[in-house]
N, C-alpha and C positions, 0 to 999 in steps of 0.2 A: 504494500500500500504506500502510494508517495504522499510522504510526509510535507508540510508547509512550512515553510522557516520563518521562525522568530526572531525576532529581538527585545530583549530587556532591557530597556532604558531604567538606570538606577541600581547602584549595588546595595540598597541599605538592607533589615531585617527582610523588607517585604519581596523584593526582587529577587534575593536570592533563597528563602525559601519556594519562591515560585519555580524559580530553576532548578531546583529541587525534583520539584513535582511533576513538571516538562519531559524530567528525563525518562520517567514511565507513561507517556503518551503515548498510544499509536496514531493518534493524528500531527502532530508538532516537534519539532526540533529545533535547539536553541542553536541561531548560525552565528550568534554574539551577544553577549551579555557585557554592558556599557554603564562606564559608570567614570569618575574622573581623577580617583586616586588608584593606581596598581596596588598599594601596601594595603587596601582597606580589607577588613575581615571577607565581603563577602566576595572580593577579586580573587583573594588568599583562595576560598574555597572553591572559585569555579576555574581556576589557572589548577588546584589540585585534582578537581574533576576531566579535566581536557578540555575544556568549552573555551574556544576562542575567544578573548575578552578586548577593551578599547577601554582606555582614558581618554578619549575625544567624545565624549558627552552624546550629540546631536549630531555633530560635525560626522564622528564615526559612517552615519546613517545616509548623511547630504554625499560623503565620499563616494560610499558604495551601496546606492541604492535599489541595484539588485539583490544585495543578502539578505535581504527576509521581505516575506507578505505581510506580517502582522508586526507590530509595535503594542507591549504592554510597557504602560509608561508609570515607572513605580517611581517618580519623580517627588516634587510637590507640588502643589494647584499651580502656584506664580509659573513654576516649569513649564507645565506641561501646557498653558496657554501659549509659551512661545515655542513650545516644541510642536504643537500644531498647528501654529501658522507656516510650518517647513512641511511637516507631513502631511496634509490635507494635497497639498501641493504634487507634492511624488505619491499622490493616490493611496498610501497605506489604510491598511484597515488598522484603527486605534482601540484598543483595549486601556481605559483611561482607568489606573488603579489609585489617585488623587482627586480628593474632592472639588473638582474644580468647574463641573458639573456644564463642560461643553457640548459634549453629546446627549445623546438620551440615555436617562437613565434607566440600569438596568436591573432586575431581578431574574436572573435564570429561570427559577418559580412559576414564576407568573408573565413574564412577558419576553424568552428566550427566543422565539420566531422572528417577532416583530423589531427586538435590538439590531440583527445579525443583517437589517437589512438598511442601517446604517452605516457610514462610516466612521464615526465615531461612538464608542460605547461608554458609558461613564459606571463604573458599578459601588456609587455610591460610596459608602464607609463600611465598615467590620459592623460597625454599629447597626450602619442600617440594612445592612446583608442577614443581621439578624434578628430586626427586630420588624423592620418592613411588610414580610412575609406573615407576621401576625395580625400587623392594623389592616393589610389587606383583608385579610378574614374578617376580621373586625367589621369593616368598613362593609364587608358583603354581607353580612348575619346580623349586624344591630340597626337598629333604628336611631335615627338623631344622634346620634355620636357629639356630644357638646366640646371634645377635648380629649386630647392624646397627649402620653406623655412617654419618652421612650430613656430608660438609664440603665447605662453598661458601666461593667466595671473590668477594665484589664491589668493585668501585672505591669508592672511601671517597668518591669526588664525586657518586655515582647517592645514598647513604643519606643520605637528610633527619633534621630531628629528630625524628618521631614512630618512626623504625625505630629510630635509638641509643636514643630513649627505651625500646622495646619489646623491645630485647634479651631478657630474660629470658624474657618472654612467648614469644618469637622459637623459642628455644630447646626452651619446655616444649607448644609447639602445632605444630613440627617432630616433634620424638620422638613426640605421640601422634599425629599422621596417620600417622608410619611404621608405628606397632604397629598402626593402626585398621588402615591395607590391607594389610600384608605376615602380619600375625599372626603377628608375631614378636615375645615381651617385652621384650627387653633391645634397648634401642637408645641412640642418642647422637647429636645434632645439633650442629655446629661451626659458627657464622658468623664470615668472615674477612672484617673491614673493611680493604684492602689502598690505602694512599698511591700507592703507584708514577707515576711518571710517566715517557711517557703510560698514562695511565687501561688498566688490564686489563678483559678482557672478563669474562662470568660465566662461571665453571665451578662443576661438582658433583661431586665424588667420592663413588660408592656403595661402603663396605664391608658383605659377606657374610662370616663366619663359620661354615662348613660341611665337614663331612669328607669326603664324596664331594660332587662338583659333575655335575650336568647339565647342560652347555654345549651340547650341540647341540638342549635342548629350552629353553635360556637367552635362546640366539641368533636362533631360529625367532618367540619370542614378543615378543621385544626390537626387533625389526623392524616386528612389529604394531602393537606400544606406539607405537613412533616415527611412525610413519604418523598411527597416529591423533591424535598431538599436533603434529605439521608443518600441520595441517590448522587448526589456530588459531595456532597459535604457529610462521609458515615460519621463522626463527632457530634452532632447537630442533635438535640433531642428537648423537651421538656423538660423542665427541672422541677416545675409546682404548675401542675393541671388548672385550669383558669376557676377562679372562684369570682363571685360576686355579690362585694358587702358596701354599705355606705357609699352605693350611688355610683359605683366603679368596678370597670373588670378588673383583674391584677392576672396575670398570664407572667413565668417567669422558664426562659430560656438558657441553655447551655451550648455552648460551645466547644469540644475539645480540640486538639491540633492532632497530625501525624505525629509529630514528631520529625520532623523533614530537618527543620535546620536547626531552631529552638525547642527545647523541648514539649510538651502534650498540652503543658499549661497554655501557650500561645496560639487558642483556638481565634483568636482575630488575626493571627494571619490565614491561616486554615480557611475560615469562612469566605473573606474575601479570594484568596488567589484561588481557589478550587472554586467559584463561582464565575470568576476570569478565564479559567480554563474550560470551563464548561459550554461558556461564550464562544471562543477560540475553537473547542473541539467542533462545535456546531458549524462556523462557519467553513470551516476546513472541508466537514464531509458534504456542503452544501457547493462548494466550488470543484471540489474533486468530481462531484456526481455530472458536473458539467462536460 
């Protein structure tokens, strides 16, 4: 099967667990992994792996623009708006793994089809890869929905500096994927960078604010949901089964990792990049069919 070539723009935690993950594709193969210092950990790791690498950033890609079809850009938001005003240009397909929220945003879940027919894809945040997927449901099963509230809490050892840097970003491209699939205004994303040691796993807490609840049409669809994201992302599960007290749903979410680069606790990179590859895997077998 011919495989599509990649490239990963950015060496930090996120980009090279992703090329981690790449290497057990049969749709994709990494024909470079970019980033701007060679001494950095995750250059270390993929010059140990074999994977051709570049400290020419962007430049790498403007060079030799035949080495990959697709571009996941593990950047940060400011990046990756001027890394897209070069690749829009040499036509790449963008897997945009930075809140930067240029293309459409995407849920594999729920709207995997309709991304893949973009060229640029946005997949959100870790945040809202996992908790999105909920208000959806939400958003389909309740009535009047007055308000969403969506709070993760990751290991402060998984968040590189391009995600402290993106915070804000983090926050304002959380909220509007919520509002995009739940269709609900008012909402509110929390990220908790948690020290703890040892290292906590990811979790998500979904708030609903609603006066009558439909739980048995909450639970029926919440099962669906799961399924169909256990199916790229097996770490992915419920944590506390949706209850509804004092005028609110509370649904709370878990996340584990492989284990790829960091260890199992760093289910926010998990979530994200294996919903990027899922993206990627699709469009590969959609162009190959051609």
């Amino acid at each position: 099967m011919k495989k599509l070539k990649v490239a990963i723009l950015g060496s930090g935690n996120i980009g090279t667990d992703l090329l981690v993950k790449i290497q057990r594709s049969e749709y994709l193969e990494c024909s470079m992994f970019i980033g701007r210092n060679l001494s950095s950990a995750g250059m270390t790791k993929a010059i140990d792996m074999g994977v051709r690498v570049s400290d020419k950033s962007i430049h790498a890609i403007i060079e030799e623009p035949d080495s990959c079809d697709i571009v996941f850009d593990c950047t940060s938001a400011k990046d990756a708006v001027a890394h897209w005003k070069v690749l829009e240009k040499l036509g790449k397909f963008v897997i945009d793994l930075t809140p930067a929220k240029i293309g459409i945003l995407c849920i594999p879940a729920v709207n995997l089809q309709e991304a893949i027919k973009h060229q640029n894809v946005n997949m959100v945040t870790c945040g809202g890869q996992a908790s999105i997927p909920i208000a959806y449901v939400l958003g389909k099963t309740q009535k009047n929905i007055e308000y969403i509230e969506v709070v993760s809490s990751i290991a402060s050892r998984s968040a590189g500096p391009a995600t402290r840097l993106n915070l804000d970003e983090y926050v304002d491209t959380t909220e509007l994927g919520v509002r995009t699939f739940s269709g609900v205004e008012k909402t509110k994303a929390i990220l908790n960078l948690n020290p703890a040691q040892p290292c906590i796993d990811m979790q998500t807490t979904i708030f609903a604010k609603v006066k009558e609840a439909n739980m048995d049409a909450l639970k029926k669809e919440l099962d669906v949901m799961v399924s169909k994201i256990k199916a790229y992302v097996p770490g992915y599960h419920i944590l506390v089964n949706p209850i509804y007290e004092n005028g609110r749903i509370v649904v709370m979410v878990k996340a584990l990792g492989l284990g790829d680069y960091l260890p199992k606790y760093a289910g926010n990179l998990d979530i994200i990049n294996c919903a990027a590859i899922a993206v990627a895997e699709e469009y590969s077998k959609q162009k190959t069919k051609k």
